[in-house]
C-alpha positions in Angstrom: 0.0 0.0 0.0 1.3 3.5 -0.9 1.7 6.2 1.4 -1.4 7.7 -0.4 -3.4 4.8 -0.5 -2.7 4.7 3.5 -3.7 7.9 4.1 -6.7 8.0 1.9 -7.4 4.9 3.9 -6.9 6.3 7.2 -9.4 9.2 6.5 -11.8 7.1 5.6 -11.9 4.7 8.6 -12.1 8.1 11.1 -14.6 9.7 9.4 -16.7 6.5 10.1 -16.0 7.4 14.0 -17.0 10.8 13.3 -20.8 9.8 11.8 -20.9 7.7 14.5 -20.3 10.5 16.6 -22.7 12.7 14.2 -25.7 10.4 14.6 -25.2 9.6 18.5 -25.4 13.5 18.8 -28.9 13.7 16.7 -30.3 10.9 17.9 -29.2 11.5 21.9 -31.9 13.3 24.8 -30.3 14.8 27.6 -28.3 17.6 26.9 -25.3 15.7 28.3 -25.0 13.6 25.1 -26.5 16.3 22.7 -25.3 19.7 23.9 -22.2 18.6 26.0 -20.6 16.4 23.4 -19.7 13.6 26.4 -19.4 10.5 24.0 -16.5 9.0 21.8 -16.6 6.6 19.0 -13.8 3.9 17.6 -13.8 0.8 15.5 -11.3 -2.0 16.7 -10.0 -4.9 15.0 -11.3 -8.7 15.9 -9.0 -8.9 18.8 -10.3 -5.7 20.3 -7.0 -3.5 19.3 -8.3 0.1 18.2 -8.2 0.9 14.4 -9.8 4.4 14.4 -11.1 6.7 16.3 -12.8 10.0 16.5 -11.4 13.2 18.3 -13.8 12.8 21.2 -13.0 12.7 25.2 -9.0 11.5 25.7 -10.0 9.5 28.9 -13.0 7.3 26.9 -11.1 6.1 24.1 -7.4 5.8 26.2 -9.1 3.4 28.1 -11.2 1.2 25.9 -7.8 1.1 24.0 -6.6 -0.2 27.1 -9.4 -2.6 28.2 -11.4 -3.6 24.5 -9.0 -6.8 23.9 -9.7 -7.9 27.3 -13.8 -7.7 26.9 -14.0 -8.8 23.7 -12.0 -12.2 24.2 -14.4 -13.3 27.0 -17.5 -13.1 25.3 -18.7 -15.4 22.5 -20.3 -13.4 19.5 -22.7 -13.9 16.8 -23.6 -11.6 14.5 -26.3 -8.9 15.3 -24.9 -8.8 19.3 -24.6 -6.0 20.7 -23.0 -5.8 24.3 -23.3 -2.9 27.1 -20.7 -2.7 30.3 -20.2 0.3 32.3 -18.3 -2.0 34.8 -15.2 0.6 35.8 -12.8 -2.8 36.6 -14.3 -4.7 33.5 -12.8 -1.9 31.2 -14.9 1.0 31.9 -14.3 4.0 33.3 -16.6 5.4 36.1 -20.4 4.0 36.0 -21.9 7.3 34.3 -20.0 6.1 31.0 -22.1 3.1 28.9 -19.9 1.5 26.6 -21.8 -0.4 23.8 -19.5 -3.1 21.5 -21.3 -4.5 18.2 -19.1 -7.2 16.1 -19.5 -6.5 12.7 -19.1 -10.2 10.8 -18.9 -10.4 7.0 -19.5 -13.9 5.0 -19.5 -15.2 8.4 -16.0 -14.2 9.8 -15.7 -11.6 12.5 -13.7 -8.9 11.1 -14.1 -5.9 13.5 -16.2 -3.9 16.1 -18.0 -0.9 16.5 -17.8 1.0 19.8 -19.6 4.0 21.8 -19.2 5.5 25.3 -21.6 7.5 26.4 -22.0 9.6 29.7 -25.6 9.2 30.9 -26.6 12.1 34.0 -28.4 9.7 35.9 -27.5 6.0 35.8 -29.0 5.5 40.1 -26.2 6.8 41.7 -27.0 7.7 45.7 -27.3 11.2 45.0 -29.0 13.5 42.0 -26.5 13.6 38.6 -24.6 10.2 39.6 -21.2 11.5 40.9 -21.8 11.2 44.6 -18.9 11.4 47.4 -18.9 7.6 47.5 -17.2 5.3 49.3 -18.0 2.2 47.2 -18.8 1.5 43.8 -22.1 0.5 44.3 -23.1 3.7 45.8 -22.1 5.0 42.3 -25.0 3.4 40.5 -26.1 0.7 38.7 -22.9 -1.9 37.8 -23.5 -3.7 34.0 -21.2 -6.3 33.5 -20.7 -7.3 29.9 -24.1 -8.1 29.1 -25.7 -8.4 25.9 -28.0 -5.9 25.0 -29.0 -7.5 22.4 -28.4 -11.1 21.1 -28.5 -12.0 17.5 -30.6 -9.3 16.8 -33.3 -9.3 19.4 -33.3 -6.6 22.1 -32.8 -8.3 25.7 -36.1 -6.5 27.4 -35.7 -8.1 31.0 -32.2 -6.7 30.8 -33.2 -3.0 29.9 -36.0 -3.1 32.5 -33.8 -4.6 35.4 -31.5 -1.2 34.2 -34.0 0.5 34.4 -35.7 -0.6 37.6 -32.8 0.2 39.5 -32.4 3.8 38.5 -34.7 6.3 41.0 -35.8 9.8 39.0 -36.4 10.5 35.4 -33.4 9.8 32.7 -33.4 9.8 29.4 -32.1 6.0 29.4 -34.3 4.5 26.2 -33.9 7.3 24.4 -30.3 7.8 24.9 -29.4 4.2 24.6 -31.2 4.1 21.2 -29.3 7.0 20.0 -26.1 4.7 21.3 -27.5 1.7 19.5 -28.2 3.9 16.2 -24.9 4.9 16.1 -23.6 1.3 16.2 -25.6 0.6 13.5 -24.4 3.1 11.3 -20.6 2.4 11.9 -21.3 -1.3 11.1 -23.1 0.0 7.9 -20.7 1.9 6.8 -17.6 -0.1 7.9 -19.4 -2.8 6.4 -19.4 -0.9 3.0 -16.0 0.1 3.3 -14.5 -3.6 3.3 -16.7 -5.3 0.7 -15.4 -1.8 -1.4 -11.8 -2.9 -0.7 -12.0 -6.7 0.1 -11.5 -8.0 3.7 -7.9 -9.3 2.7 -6.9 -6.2 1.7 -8.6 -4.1 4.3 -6.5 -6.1 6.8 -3.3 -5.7 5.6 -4.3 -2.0 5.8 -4.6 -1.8 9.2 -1.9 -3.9 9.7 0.1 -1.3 7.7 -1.4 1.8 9.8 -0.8 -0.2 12.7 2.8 -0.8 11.6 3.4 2.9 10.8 2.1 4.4 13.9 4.6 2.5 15.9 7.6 3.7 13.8 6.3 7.4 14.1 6.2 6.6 17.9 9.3 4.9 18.5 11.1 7.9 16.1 9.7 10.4 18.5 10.6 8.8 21.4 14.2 8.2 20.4 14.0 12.3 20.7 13.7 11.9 24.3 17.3 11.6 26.2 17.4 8.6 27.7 17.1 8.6 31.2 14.9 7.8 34.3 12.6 11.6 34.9 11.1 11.5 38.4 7.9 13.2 39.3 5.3 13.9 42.4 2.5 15.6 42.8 -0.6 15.7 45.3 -4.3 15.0 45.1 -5.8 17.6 47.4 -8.2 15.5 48.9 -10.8 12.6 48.0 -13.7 14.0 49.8 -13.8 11.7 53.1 -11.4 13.8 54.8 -8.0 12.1 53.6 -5.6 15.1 52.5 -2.5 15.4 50.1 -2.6 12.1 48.5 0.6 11.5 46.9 1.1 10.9 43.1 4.6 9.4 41.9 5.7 8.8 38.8 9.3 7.5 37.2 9.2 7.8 33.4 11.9 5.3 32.0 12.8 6.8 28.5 15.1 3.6 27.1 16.5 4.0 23.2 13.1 4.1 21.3 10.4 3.2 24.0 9.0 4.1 27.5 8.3 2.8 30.8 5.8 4.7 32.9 5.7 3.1 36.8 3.6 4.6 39.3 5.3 2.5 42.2 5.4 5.2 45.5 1.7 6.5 45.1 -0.3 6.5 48.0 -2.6 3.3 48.5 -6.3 3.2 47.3 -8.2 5.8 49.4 -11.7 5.6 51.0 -13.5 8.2 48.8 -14.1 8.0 45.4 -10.3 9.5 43.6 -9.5 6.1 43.0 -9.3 4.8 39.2 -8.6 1.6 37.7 -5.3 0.7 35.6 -7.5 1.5 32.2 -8.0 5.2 33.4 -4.2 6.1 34.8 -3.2 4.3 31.4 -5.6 6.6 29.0 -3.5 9.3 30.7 -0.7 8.3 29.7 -1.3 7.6 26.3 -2.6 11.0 25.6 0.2 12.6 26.8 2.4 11.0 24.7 -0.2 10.9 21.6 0.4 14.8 22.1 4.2 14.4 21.4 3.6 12.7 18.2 3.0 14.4 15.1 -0.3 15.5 14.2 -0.6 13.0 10.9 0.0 9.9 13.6 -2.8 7.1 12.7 -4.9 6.8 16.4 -4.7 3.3 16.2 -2.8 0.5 18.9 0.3 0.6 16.9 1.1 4.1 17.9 0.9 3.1 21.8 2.5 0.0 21.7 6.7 1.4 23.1 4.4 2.6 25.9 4.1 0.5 29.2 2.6 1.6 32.0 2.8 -0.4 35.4 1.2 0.4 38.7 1.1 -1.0 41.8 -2.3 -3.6 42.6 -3.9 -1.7 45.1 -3.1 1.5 44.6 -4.7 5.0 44.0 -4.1 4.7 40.5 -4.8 0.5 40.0 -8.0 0.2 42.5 -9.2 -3.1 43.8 -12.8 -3.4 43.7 -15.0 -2.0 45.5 -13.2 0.7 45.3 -15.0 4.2 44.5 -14.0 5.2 41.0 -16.7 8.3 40.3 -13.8 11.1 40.6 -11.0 9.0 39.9 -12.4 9.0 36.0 -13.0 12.8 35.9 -10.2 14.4 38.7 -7.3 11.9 39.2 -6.8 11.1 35.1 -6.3 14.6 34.3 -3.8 14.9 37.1 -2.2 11.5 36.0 -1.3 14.4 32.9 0.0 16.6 34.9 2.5 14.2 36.7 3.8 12.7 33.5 4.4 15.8 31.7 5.9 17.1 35.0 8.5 14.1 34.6 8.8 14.7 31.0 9.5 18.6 31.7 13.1 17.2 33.1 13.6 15.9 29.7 12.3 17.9 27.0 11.9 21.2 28.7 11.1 23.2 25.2 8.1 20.5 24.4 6.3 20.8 28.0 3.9 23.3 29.3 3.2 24.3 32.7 0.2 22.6 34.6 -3.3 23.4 33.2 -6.3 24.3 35.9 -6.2 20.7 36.8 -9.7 19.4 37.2 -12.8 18.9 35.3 -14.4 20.8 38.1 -17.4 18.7 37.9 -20.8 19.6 39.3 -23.8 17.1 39.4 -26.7 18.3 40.8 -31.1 17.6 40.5 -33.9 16.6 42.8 -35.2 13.4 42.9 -39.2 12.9 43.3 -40.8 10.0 43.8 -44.1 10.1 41.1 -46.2 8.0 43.2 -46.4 10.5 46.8 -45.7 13.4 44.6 -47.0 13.0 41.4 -47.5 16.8 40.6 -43.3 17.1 41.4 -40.7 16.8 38.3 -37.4 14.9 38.9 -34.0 16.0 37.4 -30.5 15.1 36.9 -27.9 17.2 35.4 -23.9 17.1 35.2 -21.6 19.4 33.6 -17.3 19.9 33.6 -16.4 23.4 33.7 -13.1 24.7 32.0 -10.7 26.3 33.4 -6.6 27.8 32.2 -4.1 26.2 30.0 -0.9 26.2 31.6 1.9 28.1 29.5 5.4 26.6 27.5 7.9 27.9 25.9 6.2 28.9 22.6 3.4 31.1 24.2 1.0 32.0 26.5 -2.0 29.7 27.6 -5.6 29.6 26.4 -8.4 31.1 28.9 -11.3 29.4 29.7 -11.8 26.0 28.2 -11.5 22.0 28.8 -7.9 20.4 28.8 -6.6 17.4 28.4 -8.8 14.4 29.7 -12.0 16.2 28.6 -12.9 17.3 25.3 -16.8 18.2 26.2 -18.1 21.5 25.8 -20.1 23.9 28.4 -24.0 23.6 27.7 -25.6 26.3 26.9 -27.4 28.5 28.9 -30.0 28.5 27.2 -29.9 25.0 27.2 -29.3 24.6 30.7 -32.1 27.9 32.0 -34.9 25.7 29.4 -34.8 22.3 31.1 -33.6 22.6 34.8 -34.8 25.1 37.1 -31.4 27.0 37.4 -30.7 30.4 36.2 -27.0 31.5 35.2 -26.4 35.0 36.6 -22.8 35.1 36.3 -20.3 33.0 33.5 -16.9 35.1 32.8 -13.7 34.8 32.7 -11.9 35.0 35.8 -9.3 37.2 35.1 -5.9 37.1 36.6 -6.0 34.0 37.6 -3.7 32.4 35.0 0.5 32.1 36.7 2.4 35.3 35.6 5.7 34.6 33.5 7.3 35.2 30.3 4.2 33.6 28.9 1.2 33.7 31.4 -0.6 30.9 32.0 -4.4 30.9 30.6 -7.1 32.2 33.2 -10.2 30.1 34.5 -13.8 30.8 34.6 -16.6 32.2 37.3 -20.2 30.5 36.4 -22.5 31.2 39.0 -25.7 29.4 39.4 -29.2 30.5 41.0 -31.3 27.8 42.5 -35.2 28.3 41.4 -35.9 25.8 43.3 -34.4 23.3 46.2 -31.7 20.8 45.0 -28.9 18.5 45.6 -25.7 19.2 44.7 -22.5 17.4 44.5 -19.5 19.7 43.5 -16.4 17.4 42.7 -13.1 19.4 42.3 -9.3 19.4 42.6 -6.2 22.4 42.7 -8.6 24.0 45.3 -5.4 23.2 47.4 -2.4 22.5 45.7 -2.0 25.1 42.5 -1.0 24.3 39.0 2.7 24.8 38.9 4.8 27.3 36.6 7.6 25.9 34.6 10.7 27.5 33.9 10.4 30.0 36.5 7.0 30.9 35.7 4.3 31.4 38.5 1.8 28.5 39.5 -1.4 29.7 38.6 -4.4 30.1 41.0 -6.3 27.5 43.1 -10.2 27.7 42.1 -12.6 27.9 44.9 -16.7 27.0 45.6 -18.7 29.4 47.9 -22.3 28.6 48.3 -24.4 32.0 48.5 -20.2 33.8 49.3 -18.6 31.0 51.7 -16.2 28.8 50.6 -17.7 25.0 51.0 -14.9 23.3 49.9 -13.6 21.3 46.8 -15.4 18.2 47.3 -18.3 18.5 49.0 -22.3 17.2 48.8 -24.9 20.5 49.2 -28.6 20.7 49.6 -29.9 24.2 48.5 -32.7 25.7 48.6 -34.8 28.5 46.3 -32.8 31.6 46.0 -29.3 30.0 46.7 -26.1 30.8 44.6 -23.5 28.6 43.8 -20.5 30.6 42.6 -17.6 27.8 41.1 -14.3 30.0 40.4 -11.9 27.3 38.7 -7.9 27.7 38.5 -5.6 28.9 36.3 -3.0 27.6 34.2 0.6 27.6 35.4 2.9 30.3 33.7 6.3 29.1 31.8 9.6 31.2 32.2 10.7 34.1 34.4 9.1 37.7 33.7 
């Protein structure tokens, strides 16, 4: 295959993951899916190693690239199956995330699958939008193995209804997971097309040959890197239960053209709910290092494959279940980017920024009814990440006011948000300042203020409300963010009821700055 012919060919396999994407969008209810962009789309091979993927959330498609092979060898499949698992140790990522596999089988022969992850606002966690300050997993929501949804090509009802049983409130469940199953079918379709245009034979030994590419783009980049063992630590602030500075290590093992990333020295799984599994520390890493590589790099398993990543069983960042997981998705993999790029910073100075705000500064909130004593009552459930400051480098200041790293969701709408939830937005800005000074300033975070019209519960779950985002280079560490509820500060992670009138004012960090003024 020419160089032309591969690229043609890797186009087309994304854009695939993008229609996916396109028709899980339409097709989707709550404004998490439709408005927030909180899904990602990829198509793997018949061993579960990733082919393609979309540009969607670093953290959803890290880890399934982590975790797919492992699912997909320990079911039996037929064609017209359709599996769901939200299972955080079974190669998901935090319950709120529904991952949904579909085989696609031509003449026969399993050739590849289709898969979505989708983040759903209420899937019966203990408290209103799903992301409570647990100390268990089950406290988190409903737990789906892999379980098939549906089975040569007839929808498993008793399985949707047990779902469904077990989730307290209104959600927009069917509808969403029909937008989830629509968009399976439309990768399969098209997929489908796309080898019976080529031939399977020759569709194979293309992805064999993107496979084989993005490794020698990797391993060339990496052989950039001195060689050398680059030592890092960094601090959680807290997990919500009352257990402070929780230590993050990291020793990143550059040898000739590959990399070892051990997390041996951090701090033992906690009691709240910053733990993560080894698929979620792992997506971290492999998006830092995807961000090394040149832009042209097929997303596909060949291009992490010099990349190793080891953690101790047991700790913060390889949970045991029942472990709580909810923040550890969201909180801990965004500063698992931060601690490998602070490593990296001892090697390739020039390449790495300062730290970015740090945190997906995630707010669930709603009010849960139940329609038989009140039926007159409405039920809610909403979650949103709020952005924050890019932390500086050595080419330039960084960006104000958006998602980084782990995340790649956008805010909703007010509009959205004022139309369907009784909230009002009196105050969204940027929060100026806030960015670390230096010869390029770190990026500044944002002030969004909500007004209750009407009592609620409210989870906030945040991080650098203690411990800033560091300058490089001499460079100032920008600001810690801070929650006040109607002007007092209530903390960084921390469950709220409110009532009608309250304000909830959520002031997230800044990016570090990079180099002395």
């Amino acid at each position: 295959m020419t160089p032309i012919e591969l690229s043609i060919f890797s186009s087309r396999i994304n854009a695939i993951c993008d229609e996916m994407g396109a028709v899980l969008q339409r097709a989707a209810l709550s404004p998490n899916i439709r408005d927030r962009l909180d899904f990602s789309c990829a198509i793997f091979d018949a061993s579960g190693e990733l082919s393609a993927q979309a540009a969607h959330i670093p953290v959803h498609l890290g880890s399934m690239t982590f975790a797919m092979a492992g699912i997909v060898s320990q079911l039996v499949w037929h064609e017209g199956d359709m599996v769901v698992v939200n299972d955080p140790y079974m190669g998901g990522t935090h319950l709120p995330d529904v991952t949904l596999i579909a085989p696609l089988f031509i003449d026969g022969k399993l050739i590849a699958f289709v898969v979505n992850r989708a983040h759903h606002a209420n899937i019966g966690g203990s408290t209103p939008g799903s992301m409570p300050l647990s100390s268990s997993l089950e406290e988190e929501g409903v737990v789906i193995p892999p379980s098939y949804l549906i089975r040569k090509g007839v929808m498993n009802q008793p399985l949707i209804d047990s779902i469904f049983e077990q989730i307290d409130g209104e959600h927009h469940l069917d509808g969403d997971f029909s937008a989830q199953i629509s968009a399976n079918r439309t990768g399969l379709t098209r997929l489908n097309s796309l080898i019976q245009s080529m031939g399977q034979a020759h569709y194979q030994s293309a992805v064999a040959a993107l496979n084989e590419y993005a490794e020698r783009l990797t391993r060339t980049e990496l052989a950039k890197i001195p060689e050398g063992e680059y030592l890092f630590e960094d601090y959680l602030d807290d997990d919500g239960l009352g257990n402070y500075e929780l230590l993050l290590a990291v020793s990143v093992i550059i040898e000739k053209e590959s990399v070892l990333v051990d997390f041996s020295g951090t701090t033992a799984q906690t009691s709240g709910n910053v733990n993560c599994p080894l698929s979620v520390a792992v997506a971290g890493v492999y998006y830092l290092f995807r961000c090394l590589l040149p832009d042209y790099t097929p997303a596909c398993a060949g291009a992490f494959k010099p990349i190793k990543v080891t953690a101790p069983l047991g700790c913060l960042l390889n949970a045991e279940r029942p472990a709580a997981v909810a923040a550890g998705n969201v909180e801990t993999s965004t500063r698992v980017v931060d601690l490998v790029a602070g490593a990296l910073s001892q090697a390739i100075p020039e390449r790495i920024p300062a730290a970015s705000h740090g945190s997906m500064n995630n707010l669930a909130m709603g009010h849960r009814i139940s329609s038989a004593t009140k039926p007159d009552e409405k039920s809610w459930d909403y979650y949103e990440t709020i952005g924050g400051g890019m932390g500086a480098g050595s080419t330039g200041g960084g960006l104000s006011a958006l998602q980084t790293h782990m995340t790649n969701t956008l805010n909703t709408p007010i509009e959205v948000l004022e139309m369907n939830y009784p909230v009002r937005i009196n105050r969204y800005a940027i929060r100026d300042h806030s960015g670390g000074r230096g010869c390029h300033n770190g990026g500044d975070g944002l002030i969004r203020e909500f007004e209750f019209l009407a009592p609620a519960e409210v989870t906030l779950l945040t991080e650098r409300r203690i411990n800033p985002p560091w300058g490089l280079a001499g460079g100032e560490d920008g600001k810690v963010g801070e929650n006040c509820l109607n002007g007092k500060s209530v903390g960084g992670k921390v469950y709220l009821r409110v009532k009608q009138g309250d304000r909830l004012t959520i002031a997230t960090p800044g990016g570090g700055g990079f180099g002395q003024l």
